[in-house]
Each structure stands twice: as C-alpha cells, then as structure tokens.
C-alpha positions as CSV (number, residue, x, y, z in Angstrom):
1,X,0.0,0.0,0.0
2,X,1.5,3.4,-0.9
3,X,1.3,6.2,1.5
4,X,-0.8,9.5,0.6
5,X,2.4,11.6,-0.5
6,X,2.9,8.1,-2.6
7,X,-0.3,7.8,-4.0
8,X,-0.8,11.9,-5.0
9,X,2.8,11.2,-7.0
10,X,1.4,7.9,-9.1
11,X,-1.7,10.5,-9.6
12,X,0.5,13.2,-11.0
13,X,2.8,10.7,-13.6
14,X,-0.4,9.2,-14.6
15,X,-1.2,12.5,-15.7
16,X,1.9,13.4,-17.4
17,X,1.5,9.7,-18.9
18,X,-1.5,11.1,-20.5
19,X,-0.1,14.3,-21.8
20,X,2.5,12.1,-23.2
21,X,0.0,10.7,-25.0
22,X,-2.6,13.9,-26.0
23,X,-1.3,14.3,-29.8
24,X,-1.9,10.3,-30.6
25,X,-5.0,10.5,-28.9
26,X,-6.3,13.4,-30.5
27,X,-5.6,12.3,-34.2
28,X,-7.2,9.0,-33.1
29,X,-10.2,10.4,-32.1
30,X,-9.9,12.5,-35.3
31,X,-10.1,9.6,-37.2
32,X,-12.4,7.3,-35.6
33,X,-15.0,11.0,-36.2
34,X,-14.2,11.3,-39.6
35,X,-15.2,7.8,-40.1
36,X,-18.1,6.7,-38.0
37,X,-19.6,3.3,-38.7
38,X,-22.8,1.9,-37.0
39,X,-23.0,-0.7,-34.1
40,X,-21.8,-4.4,-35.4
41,X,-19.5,-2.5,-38.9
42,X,-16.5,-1.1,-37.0
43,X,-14.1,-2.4,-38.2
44,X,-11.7,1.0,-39.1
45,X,-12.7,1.6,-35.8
46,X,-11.6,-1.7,-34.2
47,X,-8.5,-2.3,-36.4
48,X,-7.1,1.4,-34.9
49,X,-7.7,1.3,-31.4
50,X,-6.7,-2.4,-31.3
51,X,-3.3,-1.6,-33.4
52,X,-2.6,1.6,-30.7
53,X,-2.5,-0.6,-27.7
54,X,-0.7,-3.7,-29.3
55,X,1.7,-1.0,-30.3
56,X,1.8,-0.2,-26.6
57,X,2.5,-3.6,-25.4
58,X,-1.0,-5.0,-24.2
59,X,-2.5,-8.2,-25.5
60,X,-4.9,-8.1,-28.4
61,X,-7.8,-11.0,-28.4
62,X,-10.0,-9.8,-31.2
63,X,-13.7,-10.7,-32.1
64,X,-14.4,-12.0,-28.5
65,X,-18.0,-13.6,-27.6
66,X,-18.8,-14.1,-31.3
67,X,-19.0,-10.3,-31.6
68,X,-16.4,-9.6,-35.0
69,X,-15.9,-6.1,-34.3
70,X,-15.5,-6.5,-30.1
71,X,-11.7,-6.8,-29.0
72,X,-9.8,-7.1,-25.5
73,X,-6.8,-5.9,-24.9
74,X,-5.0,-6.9,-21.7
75,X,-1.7,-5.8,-19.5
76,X,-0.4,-7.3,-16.8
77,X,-1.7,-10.1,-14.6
78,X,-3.4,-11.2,-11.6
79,X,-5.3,-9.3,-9.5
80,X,-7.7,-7.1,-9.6
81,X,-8.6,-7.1,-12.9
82,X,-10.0,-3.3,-14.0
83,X,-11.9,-3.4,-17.0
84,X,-11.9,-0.1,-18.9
85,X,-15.0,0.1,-21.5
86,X,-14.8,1.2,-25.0
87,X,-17.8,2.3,-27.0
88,X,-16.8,3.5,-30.7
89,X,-20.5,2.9,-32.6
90,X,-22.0,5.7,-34.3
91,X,-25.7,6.7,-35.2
92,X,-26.7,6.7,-38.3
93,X,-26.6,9.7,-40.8
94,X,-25.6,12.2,-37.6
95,X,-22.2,9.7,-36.6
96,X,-20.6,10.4,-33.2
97,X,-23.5,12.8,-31.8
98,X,-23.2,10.7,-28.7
99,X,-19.5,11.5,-28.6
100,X,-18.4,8.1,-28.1
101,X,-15.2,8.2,-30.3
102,X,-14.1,10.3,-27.3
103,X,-15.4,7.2,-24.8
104,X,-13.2,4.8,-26.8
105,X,-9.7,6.7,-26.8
106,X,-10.6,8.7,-23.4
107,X,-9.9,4.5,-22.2
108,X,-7.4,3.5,-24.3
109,X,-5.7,6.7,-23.0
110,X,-6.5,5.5,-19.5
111,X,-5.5,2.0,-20.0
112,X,-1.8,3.3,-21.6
113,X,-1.2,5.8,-18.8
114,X,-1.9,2.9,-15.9
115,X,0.8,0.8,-17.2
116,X,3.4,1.9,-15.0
117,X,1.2,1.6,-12.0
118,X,-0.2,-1.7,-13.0
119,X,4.2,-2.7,-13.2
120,X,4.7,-1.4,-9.9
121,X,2.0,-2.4,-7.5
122,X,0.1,-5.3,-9.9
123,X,-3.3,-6.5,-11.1
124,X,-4.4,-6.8,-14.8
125,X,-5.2,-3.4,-17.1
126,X,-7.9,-4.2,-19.1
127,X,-9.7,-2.3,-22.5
128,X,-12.9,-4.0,-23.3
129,X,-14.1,-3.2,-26.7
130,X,-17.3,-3.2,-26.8
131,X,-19.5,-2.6,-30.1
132,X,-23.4,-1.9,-30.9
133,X,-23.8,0.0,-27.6
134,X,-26.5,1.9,-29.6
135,X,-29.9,0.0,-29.7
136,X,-27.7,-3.4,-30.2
137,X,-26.7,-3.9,-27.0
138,X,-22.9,-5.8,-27.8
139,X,-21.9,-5.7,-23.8
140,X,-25.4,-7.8,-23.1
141,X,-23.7,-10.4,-25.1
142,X,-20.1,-9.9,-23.4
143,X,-22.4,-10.2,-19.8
144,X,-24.0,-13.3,-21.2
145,X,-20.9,-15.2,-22.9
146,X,-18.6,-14.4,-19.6
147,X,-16.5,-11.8,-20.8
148,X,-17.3,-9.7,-17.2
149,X,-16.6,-12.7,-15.0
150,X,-13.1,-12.2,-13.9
151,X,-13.4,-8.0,-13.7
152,X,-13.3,-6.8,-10.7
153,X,-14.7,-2.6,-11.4
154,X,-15.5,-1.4,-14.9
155,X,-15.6,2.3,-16.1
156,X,-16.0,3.9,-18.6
157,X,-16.4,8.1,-19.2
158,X,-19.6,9.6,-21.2
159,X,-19.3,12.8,-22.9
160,X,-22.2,15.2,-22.2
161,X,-22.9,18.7,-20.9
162,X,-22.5,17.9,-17.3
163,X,-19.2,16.6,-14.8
164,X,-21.4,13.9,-13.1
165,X,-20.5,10.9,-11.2
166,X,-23.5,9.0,-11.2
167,X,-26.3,8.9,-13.5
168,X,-29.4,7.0,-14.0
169,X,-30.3,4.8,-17.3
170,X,-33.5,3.1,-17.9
171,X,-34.7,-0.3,-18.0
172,X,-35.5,-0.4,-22.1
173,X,-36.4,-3.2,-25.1
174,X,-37.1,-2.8,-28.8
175,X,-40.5,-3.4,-30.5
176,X,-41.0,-4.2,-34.2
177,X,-44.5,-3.8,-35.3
178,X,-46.1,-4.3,-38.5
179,X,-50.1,-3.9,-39.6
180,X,-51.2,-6.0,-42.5
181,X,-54.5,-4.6,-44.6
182,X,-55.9,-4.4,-48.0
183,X,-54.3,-2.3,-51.1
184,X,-57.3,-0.6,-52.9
185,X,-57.1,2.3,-55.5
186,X,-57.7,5.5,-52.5
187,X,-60.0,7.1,-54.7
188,X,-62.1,4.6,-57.2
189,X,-63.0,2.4,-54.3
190,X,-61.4,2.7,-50.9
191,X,-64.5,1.0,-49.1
192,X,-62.4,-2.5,-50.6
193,X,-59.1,-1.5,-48.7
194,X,-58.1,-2.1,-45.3
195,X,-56.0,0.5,-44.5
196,X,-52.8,-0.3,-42.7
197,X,-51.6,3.5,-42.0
198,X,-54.8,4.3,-40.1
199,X,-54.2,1.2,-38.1
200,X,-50.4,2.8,-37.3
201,X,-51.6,6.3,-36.5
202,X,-54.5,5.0,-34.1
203,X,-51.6,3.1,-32.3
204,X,-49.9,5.8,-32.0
205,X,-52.7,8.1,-30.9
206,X,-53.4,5.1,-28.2
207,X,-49.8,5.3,-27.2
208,X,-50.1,9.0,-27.3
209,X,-53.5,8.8,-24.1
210,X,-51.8,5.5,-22.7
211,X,-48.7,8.4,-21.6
212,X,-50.8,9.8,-19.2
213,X,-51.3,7.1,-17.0
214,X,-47.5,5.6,-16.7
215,X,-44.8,6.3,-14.3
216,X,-43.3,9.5,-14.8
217,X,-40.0,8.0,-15.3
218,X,-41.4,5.6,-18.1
219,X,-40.8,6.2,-21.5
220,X,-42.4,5.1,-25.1
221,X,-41.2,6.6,-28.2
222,X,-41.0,5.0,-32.1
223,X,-40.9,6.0,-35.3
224,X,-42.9,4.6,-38.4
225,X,-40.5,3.1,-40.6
226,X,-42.8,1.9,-43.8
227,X,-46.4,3.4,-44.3
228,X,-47.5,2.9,-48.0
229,X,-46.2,3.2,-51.5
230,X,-48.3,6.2,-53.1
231,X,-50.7,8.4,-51.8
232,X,-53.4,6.9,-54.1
233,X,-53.1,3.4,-52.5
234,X,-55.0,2.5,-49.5
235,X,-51.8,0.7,-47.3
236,X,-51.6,-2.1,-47.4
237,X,-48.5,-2.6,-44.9
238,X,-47.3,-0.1,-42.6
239,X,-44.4,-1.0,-39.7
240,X,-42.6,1.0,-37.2
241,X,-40.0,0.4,-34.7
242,X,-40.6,1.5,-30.7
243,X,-38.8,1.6,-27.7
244,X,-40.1,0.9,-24.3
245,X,-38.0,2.6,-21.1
246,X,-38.9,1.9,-17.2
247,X,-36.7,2.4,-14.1
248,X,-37.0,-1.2,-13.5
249,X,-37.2,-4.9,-15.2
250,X,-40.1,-5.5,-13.8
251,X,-42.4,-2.4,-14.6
252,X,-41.1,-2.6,-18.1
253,X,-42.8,-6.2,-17.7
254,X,-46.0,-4.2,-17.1
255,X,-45.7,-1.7,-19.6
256,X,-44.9,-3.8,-22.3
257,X,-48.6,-5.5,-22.0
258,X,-50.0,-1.9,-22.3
259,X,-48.1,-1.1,-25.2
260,X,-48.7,-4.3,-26.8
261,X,-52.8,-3.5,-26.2
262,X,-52.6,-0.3,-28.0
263,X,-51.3,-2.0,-31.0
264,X,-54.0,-4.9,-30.8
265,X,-56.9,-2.4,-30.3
266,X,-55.5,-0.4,-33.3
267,X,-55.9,-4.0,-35.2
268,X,-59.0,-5.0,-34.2
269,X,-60.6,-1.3,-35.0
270,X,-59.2,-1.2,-38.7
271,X,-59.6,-5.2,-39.1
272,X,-55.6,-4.9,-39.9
273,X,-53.5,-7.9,-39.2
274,X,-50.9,-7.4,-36.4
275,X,-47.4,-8.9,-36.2
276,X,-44.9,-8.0,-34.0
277,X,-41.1,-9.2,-32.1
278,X,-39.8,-8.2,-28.8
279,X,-36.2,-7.3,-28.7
280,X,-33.7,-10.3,-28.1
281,X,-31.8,-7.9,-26.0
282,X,-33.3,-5.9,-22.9
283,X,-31.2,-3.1,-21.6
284,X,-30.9,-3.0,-17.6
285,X,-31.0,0.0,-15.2
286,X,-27.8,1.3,-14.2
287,X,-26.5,0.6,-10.7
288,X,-24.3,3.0,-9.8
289,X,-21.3,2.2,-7.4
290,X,-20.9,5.3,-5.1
291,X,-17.6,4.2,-3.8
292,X,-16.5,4.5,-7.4
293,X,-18.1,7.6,-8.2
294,X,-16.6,8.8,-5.0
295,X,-13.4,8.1,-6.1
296,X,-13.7,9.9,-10.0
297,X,-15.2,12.7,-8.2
298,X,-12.8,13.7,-6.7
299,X,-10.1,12.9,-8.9
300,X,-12.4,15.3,-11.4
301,X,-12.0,17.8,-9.0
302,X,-8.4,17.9,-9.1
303,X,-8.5,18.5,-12.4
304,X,-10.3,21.5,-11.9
305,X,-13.9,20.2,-12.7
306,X,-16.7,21.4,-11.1
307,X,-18.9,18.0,-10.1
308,X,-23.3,18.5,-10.2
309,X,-25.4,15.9,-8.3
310,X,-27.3,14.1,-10.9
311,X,-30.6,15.3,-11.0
312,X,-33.6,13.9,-13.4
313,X,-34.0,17.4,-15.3
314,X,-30.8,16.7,-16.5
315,X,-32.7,13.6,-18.4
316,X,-31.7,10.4,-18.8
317,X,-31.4,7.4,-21.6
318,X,-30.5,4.1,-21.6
319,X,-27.3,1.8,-21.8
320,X,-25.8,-1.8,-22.4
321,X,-23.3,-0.5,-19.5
322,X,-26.4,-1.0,-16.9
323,X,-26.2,-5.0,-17.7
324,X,-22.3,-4.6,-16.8
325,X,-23.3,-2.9,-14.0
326,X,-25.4,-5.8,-12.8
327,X,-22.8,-8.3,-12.8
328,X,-19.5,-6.4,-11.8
329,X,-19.2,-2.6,-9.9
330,X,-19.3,-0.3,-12.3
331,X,-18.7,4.0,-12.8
332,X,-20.4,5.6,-15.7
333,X,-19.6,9.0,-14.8
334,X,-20.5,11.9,-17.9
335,X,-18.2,15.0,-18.5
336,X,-19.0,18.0,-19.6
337,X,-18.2,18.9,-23.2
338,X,-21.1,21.2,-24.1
339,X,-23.9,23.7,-23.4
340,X,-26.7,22.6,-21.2
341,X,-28.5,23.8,-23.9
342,X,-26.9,20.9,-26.5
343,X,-29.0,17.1,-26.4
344,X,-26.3,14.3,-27.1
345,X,-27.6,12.5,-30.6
346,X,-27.9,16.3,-32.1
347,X,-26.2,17.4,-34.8
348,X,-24.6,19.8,-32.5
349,X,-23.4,17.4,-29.8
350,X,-21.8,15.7,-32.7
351,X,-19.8,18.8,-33.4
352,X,-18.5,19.2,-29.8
353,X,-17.1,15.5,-30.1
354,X,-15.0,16.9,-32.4
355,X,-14.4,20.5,-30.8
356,X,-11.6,21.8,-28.2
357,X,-14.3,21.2,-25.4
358,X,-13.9,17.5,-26.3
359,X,-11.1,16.9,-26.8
360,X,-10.3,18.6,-23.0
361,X,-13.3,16.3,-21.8
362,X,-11.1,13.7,-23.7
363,X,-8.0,14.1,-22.1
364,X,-9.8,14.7,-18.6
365,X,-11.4,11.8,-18.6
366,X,-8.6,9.6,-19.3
367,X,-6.6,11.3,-16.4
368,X,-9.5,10.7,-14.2
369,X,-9.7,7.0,-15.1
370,X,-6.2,6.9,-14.4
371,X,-6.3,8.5,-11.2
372,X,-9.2,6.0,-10.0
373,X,-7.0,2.7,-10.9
374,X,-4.2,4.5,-8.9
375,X,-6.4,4.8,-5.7
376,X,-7.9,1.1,-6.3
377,X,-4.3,-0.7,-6.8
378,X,-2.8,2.0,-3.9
379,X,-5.7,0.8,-1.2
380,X,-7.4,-2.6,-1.0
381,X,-9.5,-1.7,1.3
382,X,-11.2,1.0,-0.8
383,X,-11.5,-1.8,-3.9
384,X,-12.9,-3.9,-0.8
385,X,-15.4,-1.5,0.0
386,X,-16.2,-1.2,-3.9
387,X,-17.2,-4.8,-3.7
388,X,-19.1,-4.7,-0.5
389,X,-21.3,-2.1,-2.0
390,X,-21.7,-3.7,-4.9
391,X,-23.0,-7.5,-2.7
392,X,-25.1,-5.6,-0.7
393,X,-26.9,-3.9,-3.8
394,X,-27.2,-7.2,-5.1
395,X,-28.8,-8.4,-2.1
C-alpha cells in the first residue's frame, strides 16, 4: 500500500503519462470521427484502437463472444482485474453525436497511462471493446458469454454537458410492429381496402393517451418506418420500430402489456393484421457504485472540474453498460463537453465531439480513469469497500 504523498505522485505521472500521449489520442479520435460506422460494422474503428495498444505492449484478443468487431486488450496479470470500456459505434446519418469516439480513446488513454502503475503495485489493465452499444446492445452479449466474469470494477467516461458521477439509465427493449391490410385504388374504391396506415396512427394516438397514466420516469417513443407506396393506394403494410424505457425490469414487464394492447386495439378497430417481435436484448438499469463515483469525483476535481449531483431534469437514456453494472461494480460518470443547452444525438453534440471542449473532456477523462485505478491498486481496502457495495446492492 502506498502512502498518501505516494499515491498523489502515481496520480501526477499518470497525468503526465496522458499528456505524453494527447497528440496520438487526438488524431485517433480524429479519425475514428471522420469515419463513423454503425454498431456491429467497425471495423476502421476496431482495427485502430486495437493496433494503438498492441503497439503499446498490451495483448490483443480480437472478435471475443462471437461479436467480429468486439476486442480485449490486456496488461499485466493477476489481481484485480480493472476493465476499462470502450464504445466506438456511431448513429446513423448524424455519426458520433453521442460523442463516443471520445469514450473509446478517453480508455485506451486511460489504460496506456496505468501501465506503470499496474508494473509497480500489480493487477491486470484491461480495455474492453465493446460494439453496438446503440440499440444493439454488444456488452449484453459480453455479460451473457462471460466476458465480465473475472473484472473486478469497470468504467468507462460519457461525454455530455454535465461533470457527473452518477447517473441513472432506464430499463429499455425494442419493438417491431407491423399492420397488414388491404391495397385498394384510395379514390375509385377505398371501401375495398383495409388500411394499414390508419391502423399505425391509431396506435400511436393510443400510445399517445396511454402516456398519461404511466410512471413518470417511463418512457415510449418509435418511429414509423414503412407506411405505403403512393398516396393513391390505401396501405396495405405499414411498420414502425418502438422503444419501451422503465426504471426497473419489472415495470417494463408491465408496460410492455400496455403497449402491446394499444397495437391490438388499433388491429381490431381497422380489421388490420398485427405482427410483432420483442427485442432479443433488454437493456438494464444502471446501478451506480458510489464508492466508485466517490473516487472519480474527486479525482475530477483535481482536475479543476466542477462535479453536479445528478438530478432527473438533467434527463436520462439508456445503456448496455447497466447489464455490466449488474454483474461487476461499475462507474459511468458523464463529462462535460457542451452547453446545457446541446442534447447528445444532435447534430450539434456531434460537433462538440469533435471540438476543443472535447477533446479537453477527452484528455480529462482519461486522467481521471487513471487516477481511479491509482487509488484502487494504492488501497485494497477501498477496492474492498467497492465490492461490499456492490454484494449488498445485489442483495
């Protein structure tokens, strides 16, 4: 165990580690913007943050859990084992306006600047790669095919328009939803149509008086996705694609049935045929470790951030992280990169991924990452008291 004096020193070098670091880092960031490729199709992505840290000496296992574009990268050995997440998906048309080219090289960063640390007091560095975080869900299948099991804490920082420790994410599945009718010319004789449209509107309209009487927390929002071929056709085939949010698993249990009955009246009123799928995957609430968002706090701090209580005005989404976060302690702090009055997946969020704002929250958020392994691998008993935290939550 290093002393305090010892401990503020291994804080400082990881820091100049870092800086040593800030031009690669930047240009890699640069890159990964200027080329943004959906969940499951990163491979430029992949192929440079995987080729960065082999070049730095850690371990490359690529295409992990079945997943072609997941990687990890490993350095050192035994314990504890600290996991460091990277997300490098983009949305489509609007790429990185989630910012998460600056999650993947903000760990990588992190990962590099621990080395010496990892050398000199031990454990395992590792940087999980983890692809599709966006509607996808690539970590569920990590969780599911073991690739958590030996981690002891996972982190990872989230670029937004607050310096937050802790935030919450909702409980959320996917819906797929299609209405089959009747084509019929829409003005010669529409009384021999069955209109599949009408049936997706009055879903929607259900949907729309259905919001009143849910948790306020809850969330349902889709978007129609087919809804004819010409306006002189009566539809014969509309679909659309929903998601369903709740605080917990088991009032998104509840609120799926509702959902599901909007879309059934909405068939039986138009005489439409229904067909739908649930999402495969089901993103999970986040549980936040405090002991760990105790730690980045304050290491935030000494950076010279400012850190805000999370507070639900400040909204809230969803993430694959939350299933992490249900199997191993977990920090998914967000740092502030932008206006309040910016929303991540905005054409202007996306520029400030890109912008000297982000590319400070970049760099911060690698030091701070660096700074939290140096105060789990300095004191066992705080990592101890990460765990503890984490069993009793569990319990």
């Amino acid at each position: 165990m290093k002393g305090v004096s010892g401990k503020e020193q291994l804080k400082t070098k990881t820091q100049e580690q870092v800086e040593l670091q800030r031009q690669e880092l930047l240009e890699l960031s640069k890159k990964i913007y200027a080329n943004p490729e959906v969940g499951f199709e990163e491979k430029k992505a992949v192929t440079w943050l995987t080729d960065y840290l082999e070049q730095k000496g850690f371990y490359i296992e690529r295409g992990i859990c079945s997943l072609p574009t997941s990687f990890r990268a490993t350095f050192g050995q035994g314990k504890p084992v600290t996991a460091l997440i990277a997300e490098y998906d983009a949305l489509p048309d609007i790429g990185h306006a989630c910012g998460h080219n600056i999650i993947a090289v903000s760990s990588i960063g992190a990962a590099v600047a621990s080395k010496f640390v990892v050398k000199e007091l031990g454990g395992t560095i590792q940087v999980l790669g983890t692809p599709g975080e966006e509607i996808l869900g690539g970590k569920i299948t990590m969780v599911e095919s073991g690739a958590f099991n030996k981690v002891d804490v996972a982190m990872l920082v989230h670029p937004g328009t607050h310096n937050m420790v802790t935030t919450q994410a909702l409980a959320c599945i996917s819906l797929e939803v299609e209405f089959l009718g009747k084509a019929a010319h829409a003005a010669a004789c529409p009384e021999q149509g069955i209109n599949a449209l009408e049936a997706m509107i009055l879903s929607f309209n259900a949907i729309n008086f259905l919001r009143q009487h849910i948790l306020e927390r809850a969330r349902i929002h889709g978007i129609i996705t087919h809804g004819g071929e010409a306006a002189n056709i009566v539809p014969a085939h509309s679909a659309a694609h929903f998601l369903i949010r709740a605080q917990n698993i088991s009032y998104l249990e509840e609120l799926k049935g509702k959902v599901l009955n909007c879309f059934k009246a909405a068939a039986l009123a138009t005489g439409c045929g229904l067909k739908y799928h649930w999402g495969e995957k089901v993103y999970a609430p986040m549980n936040s470790n405090l002991t760990l968002a105790r730690l980045f706090g304050y290491n935030l701090e000494l950076l010279g951030r400012q850190v805000e209580p999370f507070q639900p005005r400040f909204g809230f989404g969803s993430t694959d992280m939350g299933n992490v976060s249900q199997v191993v302690p977990s920090l998914h702090p967000t740092i502030a990169i932008a206006s309040t009055e910016i929303s991540t997946h905005s054409q202007e969020f996306a520029q400030a991924a890109i912008s000297e704002d982000g590319n400070k929250g970049l760099l911060d958020a690698a030091k701070a990452l660096s700074m939290t392994i140096v105060d789990l691998l300095c004191e066992p008993d705080v990592l101890a008291e990460v765990k503890k935290e984490f069993h009793c939550q569990q319990s």
